[in-house]
GUBA-273768 format. One record per residue (C-alpha): x negated, y negated, z negated; residue in one letter; residue number from 1. Coordinates in pm, 1 decimal. Layout:
! residues N
        x        y        z r   k
        X        Y        Z A NUM
...
***
This chain:
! residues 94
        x        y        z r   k
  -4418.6   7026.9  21606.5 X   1
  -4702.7   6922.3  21321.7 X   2
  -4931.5   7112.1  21124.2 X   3
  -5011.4   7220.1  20764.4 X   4
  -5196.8   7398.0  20598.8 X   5
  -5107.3   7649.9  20334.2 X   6
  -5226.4   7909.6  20122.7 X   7
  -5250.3   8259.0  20335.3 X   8
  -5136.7   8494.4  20072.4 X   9
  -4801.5   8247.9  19940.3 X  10
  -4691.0   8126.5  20315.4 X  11
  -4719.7   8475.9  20481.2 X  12
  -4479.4   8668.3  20266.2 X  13
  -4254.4   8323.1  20247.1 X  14
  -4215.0   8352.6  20590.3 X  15
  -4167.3   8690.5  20650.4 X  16
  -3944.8   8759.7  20399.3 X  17
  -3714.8   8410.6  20414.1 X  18
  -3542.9   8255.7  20747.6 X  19
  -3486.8   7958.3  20596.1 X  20
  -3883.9   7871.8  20514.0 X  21
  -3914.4   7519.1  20503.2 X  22
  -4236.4   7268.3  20409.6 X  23
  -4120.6   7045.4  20089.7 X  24
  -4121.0   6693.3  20223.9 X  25
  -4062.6   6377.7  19984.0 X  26
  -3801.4   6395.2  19664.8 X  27
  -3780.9   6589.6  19372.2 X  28
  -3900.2   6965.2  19369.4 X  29
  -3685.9   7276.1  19268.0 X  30
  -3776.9   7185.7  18946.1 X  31
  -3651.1   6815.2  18971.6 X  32
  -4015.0   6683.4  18955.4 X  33
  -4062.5   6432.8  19200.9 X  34
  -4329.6   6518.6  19495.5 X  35
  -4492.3   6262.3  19749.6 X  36
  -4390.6   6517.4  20063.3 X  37
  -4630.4   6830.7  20190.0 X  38
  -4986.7   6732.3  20388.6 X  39
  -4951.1   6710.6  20760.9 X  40
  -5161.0   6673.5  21062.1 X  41
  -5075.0   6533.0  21377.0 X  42
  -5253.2   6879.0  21568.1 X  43
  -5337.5   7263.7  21491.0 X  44
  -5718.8   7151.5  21531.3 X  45
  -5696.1   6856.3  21342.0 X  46
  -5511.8   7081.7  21029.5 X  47
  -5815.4   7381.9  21140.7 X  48
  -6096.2   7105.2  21116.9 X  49
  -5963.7   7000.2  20783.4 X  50
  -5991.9   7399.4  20652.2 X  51
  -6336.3   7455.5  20836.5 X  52
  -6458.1   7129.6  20652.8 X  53
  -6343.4   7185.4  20321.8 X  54
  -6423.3   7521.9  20348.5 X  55
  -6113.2   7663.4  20222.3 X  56
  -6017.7   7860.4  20563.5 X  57
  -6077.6   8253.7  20437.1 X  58
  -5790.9   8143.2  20167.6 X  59
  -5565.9   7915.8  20380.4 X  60
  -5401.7   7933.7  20730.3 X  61
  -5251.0   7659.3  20969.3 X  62
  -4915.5   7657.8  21033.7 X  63
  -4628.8   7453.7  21225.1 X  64
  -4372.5   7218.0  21086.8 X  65
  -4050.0   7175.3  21319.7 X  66
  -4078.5   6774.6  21222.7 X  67
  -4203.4   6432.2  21370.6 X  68
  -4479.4   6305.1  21344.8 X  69
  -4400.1   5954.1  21438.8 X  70
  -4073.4   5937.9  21219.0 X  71
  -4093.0   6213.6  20967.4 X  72
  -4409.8   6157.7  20807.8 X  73
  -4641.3   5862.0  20645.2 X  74
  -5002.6   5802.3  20657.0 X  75
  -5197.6   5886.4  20307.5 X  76
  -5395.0   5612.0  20213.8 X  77
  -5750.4   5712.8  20304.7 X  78
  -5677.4   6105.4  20431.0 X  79
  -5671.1   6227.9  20736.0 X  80
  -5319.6   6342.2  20653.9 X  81
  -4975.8   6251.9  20662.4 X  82
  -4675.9   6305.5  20376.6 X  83
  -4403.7   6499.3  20492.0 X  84
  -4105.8   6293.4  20454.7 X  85
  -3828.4   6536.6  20513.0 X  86
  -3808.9   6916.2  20423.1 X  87
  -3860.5   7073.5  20737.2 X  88
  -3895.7   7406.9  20912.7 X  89
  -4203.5   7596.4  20859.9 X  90
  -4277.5   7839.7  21180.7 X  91
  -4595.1   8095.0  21170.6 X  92
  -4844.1   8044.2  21475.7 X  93
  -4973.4   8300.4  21688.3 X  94
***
């Protein structure tokens, strides 16, 4: 499992209310738009250290992605992130 974040109020109802809640990895979007894949981290404290410095963590939450990190995802070029390659699972932490 990897981590990303997401936006408290959109992810927890997404989950809860859809089994199938996945994290949008490379390709084109519903809307046929192409997206560079969902932001990863490698560990839940790397993904929490990423909220608590940009200071975003009273409006987003950390959550798992059912994916690999060694062949499922690709570095971004200066972040401390990963693309998501591949849709994957999204899974709420506890």
């Amino acid at each position: 499992m990897i981590f990303t974040v997401g936006k408290t109020e959109i992810y927890e109802p997404y989950l809860r209310d859809d089994p199938e809640a996945a994290k949008l990895g490379r390709g084109n979007d519903h809307a046929g738009n192409y997206y560079s894949g969902g932001s990863v981290w490698k560990t839940r404290e790397a993904a929490q250290a990423y909220l608590d410095l940009t200071n975003i963590q009273k409006e987003f939450s950390v959550y798992g992605v059912l994916a690999d990190w060694e062949t499922q995802t690709e570095a971004e070029p200066g972040k401390e992130w990963h693309r998501l390659l591949v849709t994957s699972k999204l899974v709420k932490l506890t």
